[in-house]
PDB file of N, H, CA, C and O in Angstrom:
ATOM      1  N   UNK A   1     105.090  75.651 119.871  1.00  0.00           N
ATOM      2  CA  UNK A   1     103.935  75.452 119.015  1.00  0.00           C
ATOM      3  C   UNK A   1     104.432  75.051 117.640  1.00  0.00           C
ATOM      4  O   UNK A   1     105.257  75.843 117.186  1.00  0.00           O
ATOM      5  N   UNK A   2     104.137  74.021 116.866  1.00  0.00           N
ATOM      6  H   UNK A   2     103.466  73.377 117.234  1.00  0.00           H
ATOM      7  CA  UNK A   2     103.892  73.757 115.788  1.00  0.00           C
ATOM      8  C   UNK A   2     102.681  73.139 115.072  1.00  0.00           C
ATOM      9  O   UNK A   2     101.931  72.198 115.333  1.00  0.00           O
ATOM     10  N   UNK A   3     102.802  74.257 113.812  1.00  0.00           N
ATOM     11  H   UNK A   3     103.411  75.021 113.601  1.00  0.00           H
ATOM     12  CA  UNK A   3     101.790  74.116 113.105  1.00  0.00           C
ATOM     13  C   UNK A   3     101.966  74.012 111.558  1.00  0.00           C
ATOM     14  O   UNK A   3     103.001  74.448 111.055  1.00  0.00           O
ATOM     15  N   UNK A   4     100.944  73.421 110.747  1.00  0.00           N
ATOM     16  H   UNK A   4     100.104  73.066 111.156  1.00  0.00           H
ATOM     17  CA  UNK A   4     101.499  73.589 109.381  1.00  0.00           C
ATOM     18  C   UNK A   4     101.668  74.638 108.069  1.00  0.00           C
ATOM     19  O   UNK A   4     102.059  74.574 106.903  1.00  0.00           O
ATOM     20  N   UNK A   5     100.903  76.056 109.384  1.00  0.00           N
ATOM     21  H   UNK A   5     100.586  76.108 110.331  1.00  0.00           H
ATOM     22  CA  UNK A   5     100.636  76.948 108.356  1.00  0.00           C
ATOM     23  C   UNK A   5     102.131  77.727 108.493  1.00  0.00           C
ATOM     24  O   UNK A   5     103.058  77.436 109.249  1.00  0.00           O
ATOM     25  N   UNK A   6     102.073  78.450 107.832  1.00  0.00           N
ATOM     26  H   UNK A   6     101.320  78.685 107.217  1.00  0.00           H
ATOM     27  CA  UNK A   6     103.714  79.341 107.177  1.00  0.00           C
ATOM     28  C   UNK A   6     103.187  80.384 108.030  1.00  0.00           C
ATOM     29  O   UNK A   6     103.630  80.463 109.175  1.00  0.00           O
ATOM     30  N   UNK A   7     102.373  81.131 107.664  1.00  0.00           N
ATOM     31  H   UNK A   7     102.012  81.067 106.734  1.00  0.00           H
ATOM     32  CA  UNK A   7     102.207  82.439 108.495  1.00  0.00           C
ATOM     33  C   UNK A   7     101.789  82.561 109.587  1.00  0.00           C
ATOM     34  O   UNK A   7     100.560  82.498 109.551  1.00  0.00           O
ATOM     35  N   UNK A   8     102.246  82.738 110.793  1.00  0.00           N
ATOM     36  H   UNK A   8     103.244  82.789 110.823  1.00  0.00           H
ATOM     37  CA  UNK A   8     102.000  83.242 112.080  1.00  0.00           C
ATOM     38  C   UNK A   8     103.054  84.104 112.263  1.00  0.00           C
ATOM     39  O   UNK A   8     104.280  84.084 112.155  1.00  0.00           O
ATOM     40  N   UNK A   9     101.645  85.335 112.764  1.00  0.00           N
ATOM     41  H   UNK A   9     100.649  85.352 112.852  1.00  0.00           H
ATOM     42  CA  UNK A   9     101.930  86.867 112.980  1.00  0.00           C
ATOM     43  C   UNK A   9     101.934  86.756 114.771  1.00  0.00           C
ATOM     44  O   UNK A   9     100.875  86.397 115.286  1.00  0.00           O
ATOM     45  N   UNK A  10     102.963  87.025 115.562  1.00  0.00           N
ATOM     46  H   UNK A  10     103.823  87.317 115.144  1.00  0.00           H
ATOM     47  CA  UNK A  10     102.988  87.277 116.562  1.00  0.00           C
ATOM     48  C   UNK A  10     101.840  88.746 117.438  1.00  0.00           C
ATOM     49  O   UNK A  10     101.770  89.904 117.027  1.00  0.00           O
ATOM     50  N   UNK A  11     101.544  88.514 117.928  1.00  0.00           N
ATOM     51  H   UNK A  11     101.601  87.573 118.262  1.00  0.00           H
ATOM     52  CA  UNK A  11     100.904  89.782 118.870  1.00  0.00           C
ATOM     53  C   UNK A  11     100.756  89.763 120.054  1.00  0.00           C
ATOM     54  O   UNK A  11     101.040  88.884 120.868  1.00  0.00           O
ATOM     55  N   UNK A  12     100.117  91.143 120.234  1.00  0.00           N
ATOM     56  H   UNK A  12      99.886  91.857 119.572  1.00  0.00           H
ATOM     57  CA  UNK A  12      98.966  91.220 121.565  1.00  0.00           C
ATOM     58  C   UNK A  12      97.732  91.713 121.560  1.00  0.00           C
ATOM     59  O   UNK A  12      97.393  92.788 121.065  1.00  0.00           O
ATOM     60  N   UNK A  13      96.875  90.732 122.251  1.00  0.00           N
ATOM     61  H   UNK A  13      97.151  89.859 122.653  1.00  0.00           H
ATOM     62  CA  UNK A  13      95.357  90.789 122.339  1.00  0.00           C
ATOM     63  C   UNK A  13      95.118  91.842 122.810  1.00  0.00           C
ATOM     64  O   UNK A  13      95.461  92.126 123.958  1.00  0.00           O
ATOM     65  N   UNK A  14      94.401  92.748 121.936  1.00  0.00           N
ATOM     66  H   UNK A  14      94.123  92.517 121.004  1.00  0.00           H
ATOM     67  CA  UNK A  14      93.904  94.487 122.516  1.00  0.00           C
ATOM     68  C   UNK A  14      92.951  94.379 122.511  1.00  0.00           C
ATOM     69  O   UNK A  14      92.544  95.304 123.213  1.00  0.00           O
ATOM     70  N   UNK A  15      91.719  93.547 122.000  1.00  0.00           N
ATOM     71  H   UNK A  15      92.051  92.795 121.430  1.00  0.00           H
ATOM     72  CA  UNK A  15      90.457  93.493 121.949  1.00  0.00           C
ATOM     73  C   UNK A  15      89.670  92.233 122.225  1.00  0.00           C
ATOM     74  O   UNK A  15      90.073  91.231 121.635  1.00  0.00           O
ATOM     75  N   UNK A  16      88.832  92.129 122.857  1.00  0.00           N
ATOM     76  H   UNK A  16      88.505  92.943 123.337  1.00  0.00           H
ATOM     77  CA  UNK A  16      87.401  90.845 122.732  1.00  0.00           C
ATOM     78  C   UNK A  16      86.542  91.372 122.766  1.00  0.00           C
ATOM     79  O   UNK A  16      86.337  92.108 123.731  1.00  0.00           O
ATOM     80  N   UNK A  17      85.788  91.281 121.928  1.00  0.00           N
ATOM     81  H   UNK A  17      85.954  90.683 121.144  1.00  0.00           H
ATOM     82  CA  UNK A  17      84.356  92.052 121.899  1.00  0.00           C
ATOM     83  C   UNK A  17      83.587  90.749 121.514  1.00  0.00           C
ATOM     84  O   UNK A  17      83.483  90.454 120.323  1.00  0.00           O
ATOM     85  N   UNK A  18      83.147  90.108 122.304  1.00  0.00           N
ATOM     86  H   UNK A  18      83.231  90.348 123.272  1.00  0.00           H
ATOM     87  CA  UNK A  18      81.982  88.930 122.712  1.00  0.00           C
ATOM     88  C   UNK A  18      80.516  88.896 121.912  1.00  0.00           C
ATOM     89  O   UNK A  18      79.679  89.788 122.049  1.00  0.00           O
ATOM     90  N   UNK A  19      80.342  87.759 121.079  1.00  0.00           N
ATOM     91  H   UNK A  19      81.022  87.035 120.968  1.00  0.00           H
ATOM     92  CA  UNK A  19      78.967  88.277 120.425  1.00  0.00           C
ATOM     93  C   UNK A  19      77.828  87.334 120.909  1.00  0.00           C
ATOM     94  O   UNK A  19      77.978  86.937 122.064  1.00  0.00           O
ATOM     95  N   UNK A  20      76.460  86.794 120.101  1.00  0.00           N
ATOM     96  H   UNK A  20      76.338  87.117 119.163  1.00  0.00           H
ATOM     97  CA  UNK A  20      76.241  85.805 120.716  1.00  0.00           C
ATOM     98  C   UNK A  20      76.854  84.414 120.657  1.00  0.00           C
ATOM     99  O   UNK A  20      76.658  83.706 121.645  1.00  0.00           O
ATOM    100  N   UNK A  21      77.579  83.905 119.633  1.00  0.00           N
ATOM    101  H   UNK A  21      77.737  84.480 118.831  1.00  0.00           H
ATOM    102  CA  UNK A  21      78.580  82.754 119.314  1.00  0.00           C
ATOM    103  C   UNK A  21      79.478  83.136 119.059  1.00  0.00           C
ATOM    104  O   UNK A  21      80.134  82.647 119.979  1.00  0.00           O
ATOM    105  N   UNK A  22      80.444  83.901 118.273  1.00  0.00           N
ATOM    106  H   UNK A  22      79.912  84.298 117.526  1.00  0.00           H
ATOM    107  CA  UNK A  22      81.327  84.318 118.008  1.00  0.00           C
ATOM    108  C   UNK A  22      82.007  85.515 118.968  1.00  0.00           C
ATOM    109  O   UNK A  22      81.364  86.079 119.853  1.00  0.00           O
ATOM    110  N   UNK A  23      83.431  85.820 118.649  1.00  0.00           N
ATOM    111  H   UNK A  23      83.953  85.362 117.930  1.00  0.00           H
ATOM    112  CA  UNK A  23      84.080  86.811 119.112  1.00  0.00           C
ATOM    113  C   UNK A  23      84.647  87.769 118.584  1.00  0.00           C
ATOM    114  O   UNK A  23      85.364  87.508 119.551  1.00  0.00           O
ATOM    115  N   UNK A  24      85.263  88.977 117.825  1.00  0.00           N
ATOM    116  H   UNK A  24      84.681  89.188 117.040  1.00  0.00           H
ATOM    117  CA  UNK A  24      86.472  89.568 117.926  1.00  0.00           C
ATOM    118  C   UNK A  24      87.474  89.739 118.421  1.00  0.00           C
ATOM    119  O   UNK A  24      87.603  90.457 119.412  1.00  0.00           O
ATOM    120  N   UNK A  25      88.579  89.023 117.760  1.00  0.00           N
ATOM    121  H   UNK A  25      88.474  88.440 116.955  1.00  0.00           H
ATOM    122  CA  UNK A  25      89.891  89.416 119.122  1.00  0.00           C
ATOM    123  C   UNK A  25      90.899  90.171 117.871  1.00  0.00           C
ATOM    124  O   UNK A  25      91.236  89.720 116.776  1.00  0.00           O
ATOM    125  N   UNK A  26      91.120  91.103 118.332  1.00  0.00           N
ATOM    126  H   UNK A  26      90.846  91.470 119.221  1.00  0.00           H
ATOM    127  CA  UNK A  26      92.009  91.847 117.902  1.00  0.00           C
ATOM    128  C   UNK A  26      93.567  91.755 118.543  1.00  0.00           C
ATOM    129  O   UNK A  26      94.039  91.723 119.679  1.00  0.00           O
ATOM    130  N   UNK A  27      93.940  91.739 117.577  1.00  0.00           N
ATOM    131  H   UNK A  27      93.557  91.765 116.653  1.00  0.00           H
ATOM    132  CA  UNK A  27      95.662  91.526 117.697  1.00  0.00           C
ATOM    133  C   UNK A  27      96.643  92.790 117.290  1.00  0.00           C
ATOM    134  O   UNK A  27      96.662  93.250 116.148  1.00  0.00           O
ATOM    135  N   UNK A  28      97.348  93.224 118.232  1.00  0.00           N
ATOM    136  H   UNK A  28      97.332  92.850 119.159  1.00  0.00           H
ATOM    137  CA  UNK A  28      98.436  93.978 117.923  1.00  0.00           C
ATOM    138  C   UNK A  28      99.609  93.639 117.369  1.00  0.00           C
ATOM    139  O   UNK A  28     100.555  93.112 117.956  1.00  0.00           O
ATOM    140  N   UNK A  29      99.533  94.013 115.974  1.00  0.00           N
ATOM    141  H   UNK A  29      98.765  94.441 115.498  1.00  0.00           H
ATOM    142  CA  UNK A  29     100.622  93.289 115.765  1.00  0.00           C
ATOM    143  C   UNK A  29     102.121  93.849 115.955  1.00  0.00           C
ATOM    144  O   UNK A  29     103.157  93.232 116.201  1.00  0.00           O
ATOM    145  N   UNK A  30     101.915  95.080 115.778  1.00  0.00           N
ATOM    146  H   UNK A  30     101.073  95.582 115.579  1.00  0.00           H
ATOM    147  CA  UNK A  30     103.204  96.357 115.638  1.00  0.00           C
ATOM    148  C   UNK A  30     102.644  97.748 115.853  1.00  0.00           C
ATOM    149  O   UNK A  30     101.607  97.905 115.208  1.00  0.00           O
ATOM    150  N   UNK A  31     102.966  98.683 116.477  1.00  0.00           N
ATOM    151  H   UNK A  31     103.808  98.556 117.001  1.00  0.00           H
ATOM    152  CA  UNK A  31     102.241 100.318 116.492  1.00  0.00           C
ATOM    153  C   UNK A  31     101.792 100.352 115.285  1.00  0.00           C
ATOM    154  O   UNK A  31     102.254 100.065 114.181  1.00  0.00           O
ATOM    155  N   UNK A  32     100.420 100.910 115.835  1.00  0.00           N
ATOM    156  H   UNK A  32     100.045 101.143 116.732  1.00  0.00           H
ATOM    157  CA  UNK A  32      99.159 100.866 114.139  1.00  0.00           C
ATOM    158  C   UNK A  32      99.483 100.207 113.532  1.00  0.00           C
ATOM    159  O   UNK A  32      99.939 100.463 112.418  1.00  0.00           O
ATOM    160  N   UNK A  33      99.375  99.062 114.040  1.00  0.00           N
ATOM    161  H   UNK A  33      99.005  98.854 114.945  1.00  0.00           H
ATOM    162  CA  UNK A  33      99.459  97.826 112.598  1.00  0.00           C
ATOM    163  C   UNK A  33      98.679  96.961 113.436  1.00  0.00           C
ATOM    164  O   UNK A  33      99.276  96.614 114.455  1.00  0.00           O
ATOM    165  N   UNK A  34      96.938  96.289 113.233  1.00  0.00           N
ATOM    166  H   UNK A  34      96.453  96.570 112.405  1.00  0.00           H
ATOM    167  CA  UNK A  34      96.398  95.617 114.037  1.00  0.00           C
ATOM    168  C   UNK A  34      95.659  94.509 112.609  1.00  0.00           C
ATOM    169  O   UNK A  34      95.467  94.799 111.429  1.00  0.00           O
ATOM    170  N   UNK A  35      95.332  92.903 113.548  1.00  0.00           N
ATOM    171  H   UNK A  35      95.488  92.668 114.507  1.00  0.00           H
ATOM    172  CA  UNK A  35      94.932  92.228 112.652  1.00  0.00           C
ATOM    173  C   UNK A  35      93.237  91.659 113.551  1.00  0.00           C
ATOM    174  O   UNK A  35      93.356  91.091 114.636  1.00  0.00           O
ATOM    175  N   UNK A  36      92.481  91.781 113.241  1.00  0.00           N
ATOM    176  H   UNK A  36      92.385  92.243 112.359  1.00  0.00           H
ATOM    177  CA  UNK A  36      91.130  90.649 113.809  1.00  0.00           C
ATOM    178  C   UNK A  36      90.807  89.980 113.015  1.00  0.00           C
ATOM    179  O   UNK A  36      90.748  90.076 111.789  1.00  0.00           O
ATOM    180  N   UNK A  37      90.484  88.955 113.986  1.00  0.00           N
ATOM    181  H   UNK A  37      90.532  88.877 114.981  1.00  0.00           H
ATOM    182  CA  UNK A  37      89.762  87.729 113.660  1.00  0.00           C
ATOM    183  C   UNK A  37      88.630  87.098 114.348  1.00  0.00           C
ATOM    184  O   UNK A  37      88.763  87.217 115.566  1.00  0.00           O
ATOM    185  N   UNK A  38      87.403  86.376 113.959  1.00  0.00           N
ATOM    186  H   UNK A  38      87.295  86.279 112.970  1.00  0.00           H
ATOM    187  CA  UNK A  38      86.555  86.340 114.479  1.00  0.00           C
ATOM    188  C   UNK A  38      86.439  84.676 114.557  1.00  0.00           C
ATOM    189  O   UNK A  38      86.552  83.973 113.553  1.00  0.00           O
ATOM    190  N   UNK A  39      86.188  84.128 115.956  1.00  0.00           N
ATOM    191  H   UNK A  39      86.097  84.699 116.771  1.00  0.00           H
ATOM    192  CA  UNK A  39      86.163  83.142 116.427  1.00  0.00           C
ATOM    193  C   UNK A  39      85.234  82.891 117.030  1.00  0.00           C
ATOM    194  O   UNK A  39      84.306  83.683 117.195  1.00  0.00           O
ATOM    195  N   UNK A  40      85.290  81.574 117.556  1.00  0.00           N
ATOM    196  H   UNK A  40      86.044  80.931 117.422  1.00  0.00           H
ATOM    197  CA  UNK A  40      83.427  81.229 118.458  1.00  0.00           C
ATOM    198  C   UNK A  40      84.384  81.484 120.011  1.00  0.00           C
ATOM    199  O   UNK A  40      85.597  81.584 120.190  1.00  0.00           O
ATOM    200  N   UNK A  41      83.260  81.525 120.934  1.00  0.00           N
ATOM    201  H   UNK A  41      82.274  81.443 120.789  1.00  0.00           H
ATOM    202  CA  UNK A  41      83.347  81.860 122.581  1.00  0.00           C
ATOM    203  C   UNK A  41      84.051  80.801 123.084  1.00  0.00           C
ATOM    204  O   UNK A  41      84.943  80.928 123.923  1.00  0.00           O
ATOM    205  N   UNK A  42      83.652  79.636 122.556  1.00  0.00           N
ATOM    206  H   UNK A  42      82.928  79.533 121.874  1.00  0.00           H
ATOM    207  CA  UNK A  42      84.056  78.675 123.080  1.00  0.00           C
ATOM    208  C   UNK A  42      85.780  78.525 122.552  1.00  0.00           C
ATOM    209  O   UNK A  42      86.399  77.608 123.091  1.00  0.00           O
ATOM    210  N   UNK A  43      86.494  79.334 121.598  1.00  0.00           N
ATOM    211  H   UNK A  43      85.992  80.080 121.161  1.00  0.00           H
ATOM    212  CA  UNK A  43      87.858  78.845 121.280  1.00  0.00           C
ATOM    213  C   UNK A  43      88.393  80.086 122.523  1.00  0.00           C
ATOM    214  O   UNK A  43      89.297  79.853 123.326  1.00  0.00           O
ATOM    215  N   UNK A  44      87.717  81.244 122.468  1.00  0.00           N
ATOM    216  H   UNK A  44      86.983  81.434 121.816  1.00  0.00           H
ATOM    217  CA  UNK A  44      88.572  81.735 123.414  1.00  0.00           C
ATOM    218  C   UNK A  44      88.266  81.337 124.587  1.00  0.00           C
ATOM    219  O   UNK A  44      89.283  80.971 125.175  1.00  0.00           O
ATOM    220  N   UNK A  45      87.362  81.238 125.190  1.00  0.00           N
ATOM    221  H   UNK A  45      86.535  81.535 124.712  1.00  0.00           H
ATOM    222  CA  UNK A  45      87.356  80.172 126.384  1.00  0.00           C
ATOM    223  C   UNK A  45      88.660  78.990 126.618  1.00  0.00           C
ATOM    224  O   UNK A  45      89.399  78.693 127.557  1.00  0.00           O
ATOM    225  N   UNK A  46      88.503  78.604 125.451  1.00  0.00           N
ATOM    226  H   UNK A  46      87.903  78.845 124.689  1.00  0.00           H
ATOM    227  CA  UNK A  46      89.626  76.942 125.673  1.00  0.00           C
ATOM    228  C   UNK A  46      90.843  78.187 125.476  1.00  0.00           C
ATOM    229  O   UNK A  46      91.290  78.458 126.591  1.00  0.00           O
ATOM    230  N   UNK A  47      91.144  78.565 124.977  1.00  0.00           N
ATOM    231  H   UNK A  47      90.781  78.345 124.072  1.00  0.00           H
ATOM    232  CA  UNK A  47      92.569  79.419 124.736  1.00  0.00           C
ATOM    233  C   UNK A  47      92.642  80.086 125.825  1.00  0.00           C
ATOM    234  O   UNK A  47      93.808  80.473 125.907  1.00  0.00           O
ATOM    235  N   UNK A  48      91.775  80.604 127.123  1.00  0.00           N
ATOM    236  H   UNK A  48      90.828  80.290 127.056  1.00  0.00           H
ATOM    237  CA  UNK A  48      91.702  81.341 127.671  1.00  0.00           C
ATOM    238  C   UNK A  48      92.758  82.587 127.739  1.00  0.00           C
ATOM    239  O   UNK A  48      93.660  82.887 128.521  1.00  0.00           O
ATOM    240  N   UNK A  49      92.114  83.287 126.314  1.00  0.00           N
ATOM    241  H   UNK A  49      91.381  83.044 125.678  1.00  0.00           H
ATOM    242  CA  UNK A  49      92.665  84.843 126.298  1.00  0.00           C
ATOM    243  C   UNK A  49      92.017  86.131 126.837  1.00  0.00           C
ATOM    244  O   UNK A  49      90.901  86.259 127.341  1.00  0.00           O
ATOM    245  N   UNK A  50      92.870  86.962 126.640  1.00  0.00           N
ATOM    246  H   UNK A  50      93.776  86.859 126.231  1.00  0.00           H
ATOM    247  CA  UNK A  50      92.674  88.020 127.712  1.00  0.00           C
ATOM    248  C   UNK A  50      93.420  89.258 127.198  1.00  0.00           C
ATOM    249  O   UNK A  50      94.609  89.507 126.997  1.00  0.00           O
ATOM    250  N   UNK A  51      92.198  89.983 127.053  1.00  0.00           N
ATOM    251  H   UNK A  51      91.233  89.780 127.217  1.00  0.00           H
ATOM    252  CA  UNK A  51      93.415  91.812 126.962  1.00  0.00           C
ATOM    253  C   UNK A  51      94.778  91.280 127.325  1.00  0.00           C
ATOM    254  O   UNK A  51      94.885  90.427 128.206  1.00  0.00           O
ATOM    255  N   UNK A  52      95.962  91.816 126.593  1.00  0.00           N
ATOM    256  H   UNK A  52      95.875  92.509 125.877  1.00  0.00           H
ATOM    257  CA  UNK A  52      97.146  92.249 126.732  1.00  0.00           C
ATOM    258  C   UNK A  52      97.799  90.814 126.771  1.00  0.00           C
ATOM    259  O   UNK A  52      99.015  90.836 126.581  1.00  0.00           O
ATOM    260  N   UNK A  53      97.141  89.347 127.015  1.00  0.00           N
ATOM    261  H   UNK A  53      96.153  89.329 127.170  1.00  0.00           H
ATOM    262  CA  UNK A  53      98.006  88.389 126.472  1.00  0.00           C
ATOM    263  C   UNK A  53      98.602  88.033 125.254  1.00  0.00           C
ATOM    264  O   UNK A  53      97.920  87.748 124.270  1.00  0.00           O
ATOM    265  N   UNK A  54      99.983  88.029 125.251  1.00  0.00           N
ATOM    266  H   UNK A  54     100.537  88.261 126.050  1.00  0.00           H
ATOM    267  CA  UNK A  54     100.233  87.338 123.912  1.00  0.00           C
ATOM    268  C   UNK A  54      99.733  86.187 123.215  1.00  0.00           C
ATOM    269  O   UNK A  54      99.202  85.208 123.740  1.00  0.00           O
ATOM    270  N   UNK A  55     100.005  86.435 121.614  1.00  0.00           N
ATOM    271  H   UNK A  55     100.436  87.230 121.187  1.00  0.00           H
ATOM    272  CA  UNK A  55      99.015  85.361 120.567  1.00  0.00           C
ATOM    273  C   UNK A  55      99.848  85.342 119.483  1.00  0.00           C
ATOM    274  O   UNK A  55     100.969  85.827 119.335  1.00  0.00           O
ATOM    275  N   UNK A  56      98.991  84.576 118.579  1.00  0.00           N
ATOM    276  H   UNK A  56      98.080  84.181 118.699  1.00  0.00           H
ATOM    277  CA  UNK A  56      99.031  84.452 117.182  1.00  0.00           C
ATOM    278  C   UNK A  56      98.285  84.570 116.200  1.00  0.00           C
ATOM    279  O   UNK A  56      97.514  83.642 115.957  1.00  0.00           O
ATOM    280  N   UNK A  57      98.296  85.731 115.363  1.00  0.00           N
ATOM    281  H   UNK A  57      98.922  86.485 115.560  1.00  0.00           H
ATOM    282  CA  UNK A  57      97.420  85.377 114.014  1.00  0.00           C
ATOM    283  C   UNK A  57      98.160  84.070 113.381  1.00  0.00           C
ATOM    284  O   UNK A  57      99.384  83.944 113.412  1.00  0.00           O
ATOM    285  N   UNK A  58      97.322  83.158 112.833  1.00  0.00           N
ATOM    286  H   UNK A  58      96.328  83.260 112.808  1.00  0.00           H
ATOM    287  CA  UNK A  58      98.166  82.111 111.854  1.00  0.00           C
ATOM    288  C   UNK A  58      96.735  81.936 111.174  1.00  0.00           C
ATOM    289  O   UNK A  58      95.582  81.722 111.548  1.00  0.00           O
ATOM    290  N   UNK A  59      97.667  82.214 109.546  1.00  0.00           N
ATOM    291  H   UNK A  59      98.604  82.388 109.242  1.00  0.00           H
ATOM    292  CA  UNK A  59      96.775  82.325 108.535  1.00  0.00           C
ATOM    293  C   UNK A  59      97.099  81.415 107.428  1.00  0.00           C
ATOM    294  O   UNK A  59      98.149  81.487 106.790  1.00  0.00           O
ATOM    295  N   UNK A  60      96.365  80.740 107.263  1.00  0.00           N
ATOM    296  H   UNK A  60      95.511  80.682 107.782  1.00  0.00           H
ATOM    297  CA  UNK A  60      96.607  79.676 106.417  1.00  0.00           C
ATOM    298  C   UNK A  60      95.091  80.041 104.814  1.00  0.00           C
ATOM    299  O   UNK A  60      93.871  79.894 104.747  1.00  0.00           O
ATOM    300  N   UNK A  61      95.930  80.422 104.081  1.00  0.00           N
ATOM    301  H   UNK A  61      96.921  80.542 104.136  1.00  0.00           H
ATOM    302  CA  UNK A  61      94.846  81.049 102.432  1.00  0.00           C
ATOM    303  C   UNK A  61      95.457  80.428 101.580  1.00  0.00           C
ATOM    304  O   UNK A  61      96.670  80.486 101.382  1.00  0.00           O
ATOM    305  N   UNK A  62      94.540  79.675 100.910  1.00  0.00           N
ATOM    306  H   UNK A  62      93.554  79.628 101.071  1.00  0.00           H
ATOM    307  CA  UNK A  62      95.234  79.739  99.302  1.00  0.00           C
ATOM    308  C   UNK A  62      95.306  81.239  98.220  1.00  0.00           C
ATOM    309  O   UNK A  62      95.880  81.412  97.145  1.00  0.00           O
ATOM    310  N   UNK A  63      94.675  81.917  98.844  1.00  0.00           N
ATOM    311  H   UNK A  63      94.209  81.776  99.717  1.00  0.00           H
ATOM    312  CA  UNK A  63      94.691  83.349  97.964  1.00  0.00           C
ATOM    313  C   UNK A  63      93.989  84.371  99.227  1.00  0.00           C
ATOM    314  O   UNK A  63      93.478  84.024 100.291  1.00  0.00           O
ATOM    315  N   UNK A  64      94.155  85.524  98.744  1.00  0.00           N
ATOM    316  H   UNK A  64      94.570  85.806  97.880  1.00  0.00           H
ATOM    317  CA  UNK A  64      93.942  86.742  99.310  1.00  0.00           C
ATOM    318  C   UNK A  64      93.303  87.676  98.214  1.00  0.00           C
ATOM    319  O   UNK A  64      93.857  87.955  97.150  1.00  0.00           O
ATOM    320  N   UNK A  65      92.316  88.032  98.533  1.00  0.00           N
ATOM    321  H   UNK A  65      91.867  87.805  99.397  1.00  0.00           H
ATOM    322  CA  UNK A  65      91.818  89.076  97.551  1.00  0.00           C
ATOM    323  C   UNK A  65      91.708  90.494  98.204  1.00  0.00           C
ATOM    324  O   UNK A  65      91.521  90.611  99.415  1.00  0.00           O
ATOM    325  N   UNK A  66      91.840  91.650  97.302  1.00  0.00           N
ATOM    326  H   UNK A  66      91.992  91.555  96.319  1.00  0.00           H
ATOM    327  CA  UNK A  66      91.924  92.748  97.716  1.00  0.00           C
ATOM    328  C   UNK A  66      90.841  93.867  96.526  1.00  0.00           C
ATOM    329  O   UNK A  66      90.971  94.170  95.340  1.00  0.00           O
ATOM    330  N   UNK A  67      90.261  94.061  97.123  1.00  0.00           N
ATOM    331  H   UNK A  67      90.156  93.814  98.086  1.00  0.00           H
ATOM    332  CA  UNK A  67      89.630  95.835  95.970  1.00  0.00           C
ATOM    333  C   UNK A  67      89.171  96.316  96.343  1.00  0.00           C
ATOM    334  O   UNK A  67      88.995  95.950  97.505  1.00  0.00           O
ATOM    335  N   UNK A  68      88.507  97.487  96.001  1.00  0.00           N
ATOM    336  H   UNK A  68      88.650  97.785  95.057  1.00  0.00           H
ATOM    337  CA  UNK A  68      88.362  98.713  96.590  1.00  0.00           C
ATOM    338  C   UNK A  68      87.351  99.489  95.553  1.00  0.00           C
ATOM    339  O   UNK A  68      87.118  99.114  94.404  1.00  0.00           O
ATOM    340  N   UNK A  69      86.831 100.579  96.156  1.00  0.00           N
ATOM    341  H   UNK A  69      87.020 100.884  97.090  1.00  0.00           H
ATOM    342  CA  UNK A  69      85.118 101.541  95.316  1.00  0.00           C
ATOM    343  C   UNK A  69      85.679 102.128  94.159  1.00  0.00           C
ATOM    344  O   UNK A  69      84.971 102.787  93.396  1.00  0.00           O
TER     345      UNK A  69
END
């Protein structure tokens, strides 16, 4: 695979939780260390993923924001 983003986080798919267009797929990235991301049906369809297959987060941001209450 090549791509142009810098960050891709290796994993495994622990989650799909199916919505009406979109998905959750949760990624394992390391013991308690998990990343989701929410996609349409149709990418995991074409990707055809699945509990416990390996993946990629790849995150491509110009910034990251973070705060808190």
């Amino acid at each position: 695979m090549k791509i142009s983003a810098r960050n891709t986080l290796p994993g495994i798919v622990r989650r799909i939780e199916p919505g009406a267009v979109n998905a959750e797929v949760t990624l394992e990235l390391a013991p308690n260390l998990s990343i989701v991301s929410v996609i349409t049906l149709d990418a995991v369809r074409s990707l055809g993923l699945k509990v416990g297959d390996r993946a990629y987060a790849v995150i491509k941001a110009s910034s990251v924001m973070v705060g808190t209450d």
